[in-house]
mmCIF file of the C-alpha atoms, coordinates in Angstrom:
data_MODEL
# 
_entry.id   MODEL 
# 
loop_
_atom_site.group_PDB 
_atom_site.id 
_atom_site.type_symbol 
_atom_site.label_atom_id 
_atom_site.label_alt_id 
_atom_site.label_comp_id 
_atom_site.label_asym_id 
_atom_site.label_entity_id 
_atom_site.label_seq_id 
_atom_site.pdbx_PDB_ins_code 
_atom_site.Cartn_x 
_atom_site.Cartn_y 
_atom_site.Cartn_z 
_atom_site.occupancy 
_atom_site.B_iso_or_equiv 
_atom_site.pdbx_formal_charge 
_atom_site.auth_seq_id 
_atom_site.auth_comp_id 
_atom_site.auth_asym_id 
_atom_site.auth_atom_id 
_atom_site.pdbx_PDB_model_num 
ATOM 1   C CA . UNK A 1 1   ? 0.000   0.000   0.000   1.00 0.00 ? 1   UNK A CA 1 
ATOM 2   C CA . UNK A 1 2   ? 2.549   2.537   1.014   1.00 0.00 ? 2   UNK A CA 1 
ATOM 3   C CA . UNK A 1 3   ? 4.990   1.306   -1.821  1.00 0.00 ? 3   UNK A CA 1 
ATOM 4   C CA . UNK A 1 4   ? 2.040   1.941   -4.339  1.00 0.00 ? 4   UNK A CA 1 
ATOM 5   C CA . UNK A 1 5   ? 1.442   5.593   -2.498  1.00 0.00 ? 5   UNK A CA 1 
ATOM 6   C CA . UNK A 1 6   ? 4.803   6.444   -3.340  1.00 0.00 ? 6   UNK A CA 1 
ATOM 7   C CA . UNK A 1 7   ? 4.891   5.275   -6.906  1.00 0.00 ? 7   UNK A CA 1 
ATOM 8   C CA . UNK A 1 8   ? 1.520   7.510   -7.547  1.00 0.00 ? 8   UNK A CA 1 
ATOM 9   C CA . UNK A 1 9   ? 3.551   10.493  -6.090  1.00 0.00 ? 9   UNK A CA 1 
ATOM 10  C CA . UNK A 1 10  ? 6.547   10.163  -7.417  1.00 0.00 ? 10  UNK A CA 1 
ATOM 11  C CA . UNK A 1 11  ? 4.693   9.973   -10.890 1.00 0.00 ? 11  UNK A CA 1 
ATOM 12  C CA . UNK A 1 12  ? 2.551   12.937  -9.695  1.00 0.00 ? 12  UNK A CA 1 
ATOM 13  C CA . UNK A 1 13  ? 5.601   14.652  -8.726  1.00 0.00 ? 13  UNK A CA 1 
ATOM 14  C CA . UNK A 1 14  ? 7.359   14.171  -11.637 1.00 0.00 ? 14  UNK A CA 1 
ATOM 15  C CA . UNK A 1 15  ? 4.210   15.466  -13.781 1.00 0.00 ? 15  UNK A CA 1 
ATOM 16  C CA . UNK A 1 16  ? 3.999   18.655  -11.771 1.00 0.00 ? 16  UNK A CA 1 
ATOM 17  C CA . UNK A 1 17  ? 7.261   19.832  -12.491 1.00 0.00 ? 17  UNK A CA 1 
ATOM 18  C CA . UNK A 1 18  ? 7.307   19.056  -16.130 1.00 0.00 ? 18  UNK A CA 1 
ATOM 19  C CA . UNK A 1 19  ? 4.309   20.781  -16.689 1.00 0.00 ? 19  UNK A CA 1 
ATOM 20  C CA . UNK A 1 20  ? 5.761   23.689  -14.498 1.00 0.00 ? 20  UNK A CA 1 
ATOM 21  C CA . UNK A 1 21  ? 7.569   26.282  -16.369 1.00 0.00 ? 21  UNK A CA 1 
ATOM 22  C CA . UNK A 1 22  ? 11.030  25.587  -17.081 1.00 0.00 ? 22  UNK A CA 1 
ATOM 23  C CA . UNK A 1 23  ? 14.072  25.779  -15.127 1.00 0.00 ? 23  UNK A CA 1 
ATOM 24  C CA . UNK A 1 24  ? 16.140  28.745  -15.516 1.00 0.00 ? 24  UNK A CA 1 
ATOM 25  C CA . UNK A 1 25  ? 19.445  27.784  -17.230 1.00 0.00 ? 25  UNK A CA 1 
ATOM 26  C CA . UNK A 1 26  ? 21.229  28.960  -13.642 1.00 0.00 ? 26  UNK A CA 1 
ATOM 27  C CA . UNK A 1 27  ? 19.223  26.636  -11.498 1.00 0.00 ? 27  UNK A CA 1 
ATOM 28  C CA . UNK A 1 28  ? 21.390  23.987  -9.699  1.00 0.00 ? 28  UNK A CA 1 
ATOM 29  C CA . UNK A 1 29  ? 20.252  20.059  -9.149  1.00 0.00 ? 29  UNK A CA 1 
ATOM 30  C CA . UNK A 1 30  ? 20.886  18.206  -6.174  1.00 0.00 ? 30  UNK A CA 1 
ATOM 31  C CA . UNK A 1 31  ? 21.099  14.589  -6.153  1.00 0.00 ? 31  UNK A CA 1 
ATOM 32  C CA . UNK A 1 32  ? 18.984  12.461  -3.696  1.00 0.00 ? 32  UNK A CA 1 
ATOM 33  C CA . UNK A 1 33  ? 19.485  8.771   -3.213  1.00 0.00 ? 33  UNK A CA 1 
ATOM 34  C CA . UNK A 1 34  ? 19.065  7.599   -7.241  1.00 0.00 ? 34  UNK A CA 1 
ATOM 35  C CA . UNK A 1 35  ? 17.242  10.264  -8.258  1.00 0.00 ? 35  UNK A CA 1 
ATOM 36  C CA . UNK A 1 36  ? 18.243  13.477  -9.460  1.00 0.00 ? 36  UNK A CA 1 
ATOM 37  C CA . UNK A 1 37  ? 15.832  16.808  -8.446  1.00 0.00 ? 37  UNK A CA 1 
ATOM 38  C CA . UNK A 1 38  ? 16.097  20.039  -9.946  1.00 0.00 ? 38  UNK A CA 1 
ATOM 39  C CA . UNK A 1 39  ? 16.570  22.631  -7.170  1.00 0.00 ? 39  UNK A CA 1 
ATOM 40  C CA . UNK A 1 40  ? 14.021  25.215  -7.204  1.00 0.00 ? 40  UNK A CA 1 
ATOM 41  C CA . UNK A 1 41  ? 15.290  28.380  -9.141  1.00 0.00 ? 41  UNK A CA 1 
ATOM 42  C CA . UNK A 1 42  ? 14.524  31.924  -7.710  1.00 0.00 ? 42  UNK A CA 1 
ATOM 43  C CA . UNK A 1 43  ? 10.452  32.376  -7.742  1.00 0.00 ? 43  UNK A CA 1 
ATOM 44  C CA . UNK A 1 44  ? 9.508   34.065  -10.810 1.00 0.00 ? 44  UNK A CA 1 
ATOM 45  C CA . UNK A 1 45  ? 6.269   35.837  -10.237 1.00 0.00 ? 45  UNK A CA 1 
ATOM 46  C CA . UNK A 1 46  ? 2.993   34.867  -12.030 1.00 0.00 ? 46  UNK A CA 1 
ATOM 47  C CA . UNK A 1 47  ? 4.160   31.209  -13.288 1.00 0.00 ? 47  UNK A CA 1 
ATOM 48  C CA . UNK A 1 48  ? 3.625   28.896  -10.751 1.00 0.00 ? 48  UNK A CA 1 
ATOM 49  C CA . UNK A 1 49  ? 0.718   29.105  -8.079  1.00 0.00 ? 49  UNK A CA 1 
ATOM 50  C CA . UNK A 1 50  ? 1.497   28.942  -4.517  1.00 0.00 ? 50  UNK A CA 1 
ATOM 51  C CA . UNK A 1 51  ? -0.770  25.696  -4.100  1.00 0.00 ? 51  UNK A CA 1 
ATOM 52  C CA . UNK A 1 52  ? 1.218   24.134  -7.016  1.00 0.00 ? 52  UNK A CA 1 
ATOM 53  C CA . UNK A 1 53  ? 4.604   25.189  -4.955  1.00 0.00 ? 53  UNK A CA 1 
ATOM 54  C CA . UNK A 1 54  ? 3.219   23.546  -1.806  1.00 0.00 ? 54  UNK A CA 1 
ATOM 55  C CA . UNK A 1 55  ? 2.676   20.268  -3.598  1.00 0.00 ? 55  UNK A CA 1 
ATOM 56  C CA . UNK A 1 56  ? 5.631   20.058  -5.014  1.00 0.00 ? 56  UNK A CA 1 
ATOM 57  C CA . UNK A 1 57  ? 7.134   20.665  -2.074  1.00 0.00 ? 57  UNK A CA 1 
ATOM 58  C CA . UNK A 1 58  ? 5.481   17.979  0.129   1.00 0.00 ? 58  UNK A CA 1 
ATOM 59  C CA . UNK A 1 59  ? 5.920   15.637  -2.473  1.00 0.00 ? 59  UNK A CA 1 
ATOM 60  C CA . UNK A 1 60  ? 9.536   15.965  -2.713  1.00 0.00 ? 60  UNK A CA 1 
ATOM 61  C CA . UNK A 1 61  ? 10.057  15.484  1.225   1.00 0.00 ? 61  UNK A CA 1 
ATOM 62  C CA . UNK A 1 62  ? 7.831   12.556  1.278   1.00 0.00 ? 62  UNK A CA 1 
ATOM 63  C CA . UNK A 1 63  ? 10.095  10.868  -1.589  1.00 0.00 ? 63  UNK A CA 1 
ATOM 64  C CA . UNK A 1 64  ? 13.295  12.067  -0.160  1.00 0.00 ? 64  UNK A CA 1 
ATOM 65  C CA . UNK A 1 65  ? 11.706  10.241  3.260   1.00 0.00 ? 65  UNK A CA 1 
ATOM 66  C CA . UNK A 1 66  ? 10.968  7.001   1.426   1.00 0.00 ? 66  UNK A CA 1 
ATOM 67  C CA . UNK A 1 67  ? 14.230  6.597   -0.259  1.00 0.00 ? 67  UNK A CA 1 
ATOM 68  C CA . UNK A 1 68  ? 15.979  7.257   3.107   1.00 0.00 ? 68  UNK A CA 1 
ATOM 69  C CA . UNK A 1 69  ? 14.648  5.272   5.676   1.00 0.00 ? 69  UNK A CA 1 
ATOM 70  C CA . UNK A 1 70  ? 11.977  2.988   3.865   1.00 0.00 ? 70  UNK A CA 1 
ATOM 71  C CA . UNK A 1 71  ? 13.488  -0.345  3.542   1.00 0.00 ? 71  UNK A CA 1 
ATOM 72  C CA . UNK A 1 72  ? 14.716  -1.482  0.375   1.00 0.00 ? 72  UNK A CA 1 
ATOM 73  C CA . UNK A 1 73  ? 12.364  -3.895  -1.921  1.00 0.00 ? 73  UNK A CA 1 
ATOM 74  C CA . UNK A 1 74  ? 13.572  -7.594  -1.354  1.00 0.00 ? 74  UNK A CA 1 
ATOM 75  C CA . UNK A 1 75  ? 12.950  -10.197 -4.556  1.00 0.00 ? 75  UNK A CA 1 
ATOM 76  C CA . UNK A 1 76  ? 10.869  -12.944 -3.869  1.00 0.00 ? 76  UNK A CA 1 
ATOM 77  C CA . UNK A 1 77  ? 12.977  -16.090 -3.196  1.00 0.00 ? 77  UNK A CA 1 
ATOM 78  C CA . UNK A 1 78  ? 10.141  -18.713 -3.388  1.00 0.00 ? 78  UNK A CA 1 
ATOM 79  C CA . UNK A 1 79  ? 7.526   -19.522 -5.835  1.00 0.00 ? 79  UNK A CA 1 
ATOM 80  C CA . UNK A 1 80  ? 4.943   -22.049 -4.824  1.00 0.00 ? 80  UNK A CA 1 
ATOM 81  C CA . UNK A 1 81  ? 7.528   -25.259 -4.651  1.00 0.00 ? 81  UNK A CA 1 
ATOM 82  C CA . UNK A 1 82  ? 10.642  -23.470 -6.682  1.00 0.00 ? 82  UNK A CA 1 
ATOM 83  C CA . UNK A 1 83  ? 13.313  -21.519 -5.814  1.00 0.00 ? 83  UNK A CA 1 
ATOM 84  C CA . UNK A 1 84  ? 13.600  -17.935 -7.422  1.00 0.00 ? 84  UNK A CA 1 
ATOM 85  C CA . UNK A 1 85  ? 17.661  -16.764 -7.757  1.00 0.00 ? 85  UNK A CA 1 
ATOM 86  C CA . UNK A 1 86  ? 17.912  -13.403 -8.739  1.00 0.00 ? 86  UNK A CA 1 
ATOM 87  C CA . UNK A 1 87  ? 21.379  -11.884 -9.076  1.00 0.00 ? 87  UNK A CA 1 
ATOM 88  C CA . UNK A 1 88  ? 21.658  -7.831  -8.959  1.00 0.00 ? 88  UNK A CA 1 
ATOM 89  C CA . UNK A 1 89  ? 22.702  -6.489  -12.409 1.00 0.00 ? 89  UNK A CA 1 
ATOM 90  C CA . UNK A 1 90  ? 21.787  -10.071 -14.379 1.00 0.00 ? 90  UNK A CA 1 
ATOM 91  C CA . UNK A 1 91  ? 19.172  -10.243 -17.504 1.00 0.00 ? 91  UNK A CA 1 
ATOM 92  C CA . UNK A 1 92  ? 18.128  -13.454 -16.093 1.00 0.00 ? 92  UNK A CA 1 
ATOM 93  C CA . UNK A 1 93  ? 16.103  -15.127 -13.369 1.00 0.00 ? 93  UNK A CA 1 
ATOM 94  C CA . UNK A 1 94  ? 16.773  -18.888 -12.550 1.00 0.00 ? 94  UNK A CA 1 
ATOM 95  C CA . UNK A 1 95  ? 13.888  -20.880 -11.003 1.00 0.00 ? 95  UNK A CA 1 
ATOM 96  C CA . UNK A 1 96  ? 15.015  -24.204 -9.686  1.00 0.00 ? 96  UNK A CA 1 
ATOM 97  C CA . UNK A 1 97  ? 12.273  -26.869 -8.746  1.00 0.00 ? 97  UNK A CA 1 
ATOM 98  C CA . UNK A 1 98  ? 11.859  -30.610 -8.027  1.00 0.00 ? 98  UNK A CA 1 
ATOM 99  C CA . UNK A 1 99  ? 9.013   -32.914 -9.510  1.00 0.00 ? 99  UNK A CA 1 
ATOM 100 C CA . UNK A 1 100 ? 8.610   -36.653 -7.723  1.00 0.00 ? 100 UNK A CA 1 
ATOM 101 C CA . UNK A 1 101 ? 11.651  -38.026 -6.354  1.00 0.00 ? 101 UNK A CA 1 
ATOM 102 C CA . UNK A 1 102 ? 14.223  -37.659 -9.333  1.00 0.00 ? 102 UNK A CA 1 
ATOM 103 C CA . UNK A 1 103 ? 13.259  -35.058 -11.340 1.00 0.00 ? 103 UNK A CA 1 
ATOM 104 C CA . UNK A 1 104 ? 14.812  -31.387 -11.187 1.00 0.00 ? 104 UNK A CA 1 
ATOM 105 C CA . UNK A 1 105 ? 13.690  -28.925 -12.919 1.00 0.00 ? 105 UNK A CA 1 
ATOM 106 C CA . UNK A 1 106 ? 15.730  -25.614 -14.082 1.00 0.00 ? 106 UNK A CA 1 
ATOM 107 C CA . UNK A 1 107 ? 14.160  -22.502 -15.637 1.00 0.00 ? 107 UNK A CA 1 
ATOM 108 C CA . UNK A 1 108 ? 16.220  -19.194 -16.759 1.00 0.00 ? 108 UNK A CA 1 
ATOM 109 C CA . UNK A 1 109 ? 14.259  -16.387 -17.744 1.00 0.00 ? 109 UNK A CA 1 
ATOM 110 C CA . UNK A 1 110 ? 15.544  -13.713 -19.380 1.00 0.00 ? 110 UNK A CA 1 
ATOM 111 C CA . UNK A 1 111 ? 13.738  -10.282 -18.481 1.00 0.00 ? 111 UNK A CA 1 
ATOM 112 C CA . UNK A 1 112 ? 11.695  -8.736  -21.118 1.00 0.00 ? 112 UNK A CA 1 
ATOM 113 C CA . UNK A 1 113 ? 14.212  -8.694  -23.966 1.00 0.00 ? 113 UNK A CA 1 
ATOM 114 C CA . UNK A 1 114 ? 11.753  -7.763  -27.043 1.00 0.00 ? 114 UNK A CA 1 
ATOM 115 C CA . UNK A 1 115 ? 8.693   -6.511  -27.941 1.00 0.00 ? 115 UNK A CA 1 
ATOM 116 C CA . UNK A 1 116 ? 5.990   -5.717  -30.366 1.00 0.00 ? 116 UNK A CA 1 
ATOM 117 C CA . UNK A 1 117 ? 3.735   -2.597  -30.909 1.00 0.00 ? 117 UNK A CA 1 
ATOM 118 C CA . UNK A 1 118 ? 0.174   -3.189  -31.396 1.00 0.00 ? 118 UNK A CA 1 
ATOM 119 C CA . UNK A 1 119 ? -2.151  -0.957  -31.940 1.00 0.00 ? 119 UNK A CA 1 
ATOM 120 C CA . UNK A 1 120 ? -4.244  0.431   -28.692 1.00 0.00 ? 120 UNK A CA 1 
ATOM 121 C CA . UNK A 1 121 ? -8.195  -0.432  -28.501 1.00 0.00 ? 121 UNK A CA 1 
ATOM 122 C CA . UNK A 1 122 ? -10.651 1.005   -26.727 1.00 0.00 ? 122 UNK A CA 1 
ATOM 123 C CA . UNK A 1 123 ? -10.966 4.790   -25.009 1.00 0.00 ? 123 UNK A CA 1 
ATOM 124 C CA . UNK A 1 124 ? -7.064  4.688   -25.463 1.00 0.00 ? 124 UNK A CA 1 
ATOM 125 C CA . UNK A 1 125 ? -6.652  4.157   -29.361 1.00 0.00 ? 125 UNK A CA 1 
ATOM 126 C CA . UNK A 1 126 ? -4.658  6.882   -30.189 1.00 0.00 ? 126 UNK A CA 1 
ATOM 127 C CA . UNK A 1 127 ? -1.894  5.565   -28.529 1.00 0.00 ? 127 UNK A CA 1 
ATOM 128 C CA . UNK A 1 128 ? -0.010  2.169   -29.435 1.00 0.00 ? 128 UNK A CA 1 
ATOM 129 C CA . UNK A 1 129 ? 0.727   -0.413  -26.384 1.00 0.00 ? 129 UNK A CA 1 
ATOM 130 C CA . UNK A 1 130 ? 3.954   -2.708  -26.924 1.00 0.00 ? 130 UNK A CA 1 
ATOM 131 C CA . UNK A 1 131 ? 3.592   -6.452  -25.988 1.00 0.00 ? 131 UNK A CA 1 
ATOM 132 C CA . UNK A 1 132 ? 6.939   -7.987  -24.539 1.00 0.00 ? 132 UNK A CA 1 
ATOM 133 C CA . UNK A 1 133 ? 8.669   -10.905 -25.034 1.00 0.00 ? 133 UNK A CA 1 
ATOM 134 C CA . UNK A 1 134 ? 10.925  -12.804 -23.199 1.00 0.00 ? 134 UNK A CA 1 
ATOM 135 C CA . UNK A 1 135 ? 13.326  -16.271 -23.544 1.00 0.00 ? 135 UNK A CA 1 
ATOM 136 C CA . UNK A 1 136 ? 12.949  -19.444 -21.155 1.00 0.00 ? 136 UNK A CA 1 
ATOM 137 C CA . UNK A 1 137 ? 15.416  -22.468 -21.289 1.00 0.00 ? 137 UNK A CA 1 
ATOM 138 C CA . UNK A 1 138 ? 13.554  -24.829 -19.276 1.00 0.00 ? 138 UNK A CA 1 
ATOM 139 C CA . UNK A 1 139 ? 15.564  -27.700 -18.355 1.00 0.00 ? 139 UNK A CA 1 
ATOM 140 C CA . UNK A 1 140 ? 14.248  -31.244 -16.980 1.00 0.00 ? 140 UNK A CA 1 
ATOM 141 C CA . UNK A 1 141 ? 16.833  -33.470 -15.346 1.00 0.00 ? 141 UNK A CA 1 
ATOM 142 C CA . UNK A 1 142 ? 16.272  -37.140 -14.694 1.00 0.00 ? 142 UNK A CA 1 
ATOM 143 C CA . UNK A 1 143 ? 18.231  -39.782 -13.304 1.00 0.00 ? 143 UNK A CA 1 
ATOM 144 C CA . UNK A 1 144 ? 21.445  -39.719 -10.836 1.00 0.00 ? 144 UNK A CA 1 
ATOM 145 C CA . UNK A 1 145 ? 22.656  -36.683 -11.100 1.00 0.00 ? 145 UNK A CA 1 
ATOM 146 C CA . UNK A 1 146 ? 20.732  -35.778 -14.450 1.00 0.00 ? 146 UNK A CA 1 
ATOM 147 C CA . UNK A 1 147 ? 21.665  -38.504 -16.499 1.00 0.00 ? 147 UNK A CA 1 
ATOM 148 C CA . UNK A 1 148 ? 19.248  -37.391 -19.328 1.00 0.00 ? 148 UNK A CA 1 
ATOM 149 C CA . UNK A 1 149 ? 18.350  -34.191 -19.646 1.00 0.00 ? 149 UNK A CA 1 
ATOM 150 C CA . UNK A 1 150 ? 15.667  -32.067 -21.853 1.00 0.00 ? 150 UNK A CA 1 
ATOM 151 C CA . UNK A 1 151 ? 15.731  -28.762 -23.018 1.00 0.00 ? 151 UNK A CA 1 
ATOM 152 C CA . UNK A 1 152 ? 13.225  -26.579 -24.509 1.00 0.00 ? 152 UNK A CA 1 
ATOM 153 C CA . UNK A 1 153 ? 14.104  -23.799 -25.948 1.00 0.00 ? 153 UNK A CA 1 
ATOM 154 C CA . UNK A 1 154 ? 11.121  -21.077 -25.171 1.00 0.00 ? 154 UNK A CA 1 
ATOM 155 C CA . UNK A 1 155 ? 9.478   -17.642 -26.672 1.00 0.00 ? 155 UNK A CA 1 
ATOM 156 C CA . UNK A 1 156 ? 7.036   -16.285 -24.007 1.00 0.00 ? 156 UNK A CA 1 
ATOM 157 C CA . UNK A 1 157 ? 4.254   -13.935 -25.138 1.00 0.00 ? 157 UNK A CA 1 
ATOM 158 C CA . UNK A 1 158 ? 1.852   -12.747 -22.727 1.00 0.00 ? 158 UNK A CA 1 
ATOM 159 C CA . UNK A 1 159 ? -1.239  -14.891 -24.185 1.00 0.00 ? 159 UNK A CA 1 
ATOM 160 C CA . UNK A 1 160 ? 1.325   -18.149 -26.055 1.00 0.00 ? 160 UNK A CA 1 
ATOM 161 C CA . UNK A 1 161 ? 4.338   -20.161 -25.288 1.00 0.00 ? 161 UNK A CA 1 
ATOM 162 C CA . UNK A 1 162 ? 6.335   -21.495 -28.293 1.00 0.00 ? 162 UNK A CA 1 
ATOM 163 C CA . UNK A 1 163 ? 8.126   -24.220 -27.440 1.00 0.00 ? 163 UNK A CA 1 
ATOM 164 C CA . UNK A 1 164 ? 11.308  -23.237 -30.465 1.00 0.00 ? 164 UNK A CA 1 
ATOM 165 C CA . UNK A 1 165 ? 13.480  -26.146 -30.061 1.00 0.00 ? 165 UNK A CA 1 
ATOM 166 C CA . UNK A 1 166 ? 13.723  -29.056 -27.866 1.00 0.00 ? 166 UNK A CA 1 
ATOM 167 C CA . UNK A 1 167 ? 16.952  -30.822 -27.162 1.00 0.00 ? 167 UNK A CA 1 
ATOM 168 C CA . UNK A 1 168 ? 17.867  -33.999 -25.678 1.00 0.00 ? 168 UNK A CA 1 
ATOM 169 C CA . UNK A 1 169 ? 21.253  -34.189 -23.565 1.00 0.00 ? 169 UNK A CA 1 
ATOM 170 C CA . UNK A 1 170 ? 23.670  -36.547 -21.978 1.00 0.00 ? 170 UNK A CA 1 
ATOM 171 C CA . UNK A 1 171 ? 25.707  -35.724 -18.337 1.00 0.00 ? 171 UNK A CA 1 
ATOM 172 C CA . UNK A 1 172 ? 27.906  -33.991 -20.538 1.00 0.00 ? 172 UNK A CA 1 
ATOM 173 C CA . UNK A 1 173 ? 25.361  -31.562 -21.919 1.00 0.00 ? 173 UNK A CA 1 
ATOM 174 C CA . UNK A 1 174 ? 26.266  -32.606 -25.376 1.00 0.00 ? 174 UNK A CA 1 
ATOM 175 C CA . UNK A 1 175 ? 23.238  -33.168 -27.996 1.00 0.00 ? 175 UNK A CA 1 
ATOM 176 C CA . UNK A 1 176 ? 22.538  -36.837 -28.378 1.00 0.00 ? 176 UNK A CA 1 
ATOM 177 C CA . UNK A 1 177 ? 19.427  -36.057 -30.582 1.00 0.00 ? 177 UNK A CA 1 
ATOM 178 C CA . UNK A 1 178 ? 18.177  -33.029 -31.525 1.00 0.00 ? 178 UNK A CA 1 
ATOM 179 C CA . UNK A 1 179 ? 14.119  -32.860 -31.855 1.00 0.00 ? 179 UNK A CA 1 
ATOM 180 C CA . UNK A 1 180 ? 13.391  -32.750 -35.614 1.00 0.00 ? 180 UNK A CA 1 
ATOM 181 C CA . UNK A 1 181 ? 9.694   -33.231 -35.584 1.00 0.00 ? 181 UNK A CA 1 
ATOM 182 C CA . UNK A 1 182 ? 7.134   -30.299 -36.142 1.00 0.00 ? 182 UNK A CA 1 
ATOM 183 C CA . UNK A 1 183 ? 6.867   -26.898 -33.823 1.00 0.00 ? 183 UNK A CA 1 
ATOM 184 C CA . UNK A 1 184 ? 5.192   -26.821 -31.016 1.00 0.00 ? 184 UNK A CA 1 
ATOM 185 C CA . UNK A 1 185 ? 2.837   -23.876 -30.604 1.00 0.00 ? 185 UNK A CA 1 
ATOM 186 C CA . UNK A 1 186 ? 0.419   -23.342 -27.320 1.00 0.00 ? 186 UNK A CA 1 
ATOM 187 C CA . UNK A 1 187 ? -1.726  -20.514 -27.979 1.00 0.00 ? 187 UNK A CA 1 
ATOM 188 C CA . UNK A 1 188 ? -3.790  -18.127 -25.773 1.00 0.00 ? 188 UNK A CA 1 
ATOM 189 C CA . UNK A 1 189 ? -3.700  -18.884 -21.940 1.00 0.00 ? 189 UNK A CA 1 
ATOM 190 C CA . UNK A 1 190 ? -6.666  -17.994 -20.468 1.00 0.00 ? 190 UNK A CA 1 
# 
């Protein structure tokens, strides 16, 4: 809830001073935890309302508060029966899992790493709305110390999974056969 509060004014914040006149070429910035804030330039009469002032001013305490002494946001580290790992600075997320007794069960995600526009419906169809992509590896390992292993190869849309290729590999992760029959293709999830 307060996380969510703090988004909105942040955005609200950051609204308000764009659509404030702009800075004077003299005014200084200071720098606040990751963010950088434009410090307020001498008052120019006539150009920005004292309520409008007053926002922005309460605003930018409250976020200067947050980032200070709120506590950071910690990843989730569990999902349902996996394992989420989740290295600062990486493109991917690794979910480890087990299925039955000899059956593990590796999945690296990559974060959103394409997209496509579409066009917007609706009240909003001026604008266009992008729909992102992103790569799984799914690996299932069976057998003492994953003797055999599968891979799919995985594009993730948000309504269809496309399985893209599907290997199957020895301890030594070396291709004993590679899948030739046709594509899979699982279409909307609902």
């Amino acid at each position: 809830m307060t996380s969510s509060l703090i988004r909105t004014l942040q955005r609200a914040s950051a609204s308000l001073i764009r659509t404030s006149r702009p800075l004077s070429p003299h005014a200084a910035t200071t720098r606040v935890g990751a963010r950088t804030y434009a410090a307020e330039p001498k008052p120019e009469p006539a150009t920005k309302s004292p309520f409008d002032s007053n926002i922005i001013r309460i605003l930018r305490n409250e976020i200067e508060y947050q980032e200070e002494y709120a506590p950071p946001h910690q990843p989730e580290t569990k999902f349902n029966s996996f394992t989420v790992e989740e290295l600062r600075g990486e493109q991917v997320v690794t979910i480890k899992g087990k299925f039955g007794e000899c059956e593990d069960i590796k999945i690296e995600a990559t974060m959103f790493d394409g997209c496509e526009h579409v066009p917007a419906c609706g009240d909003d169809s001026s604008g266009v709305n992008l729909r992102l992509h992103l790569s799984l590896i799914v690996d299932i390992a069976k057998g003492e110390e994953g003797d055999s292993e599968l891979e799919f190869v995985c594009s993730a849309w948000p309504d269809c999974l496309n399985v893209e290729k599907v290997y199957m590999l020895r301890r030594s992760r070396m291709a004993a056969r590679p899948y030739v029959g046709p594509d899979f293709r699982f279409g909307k999830w609902h």
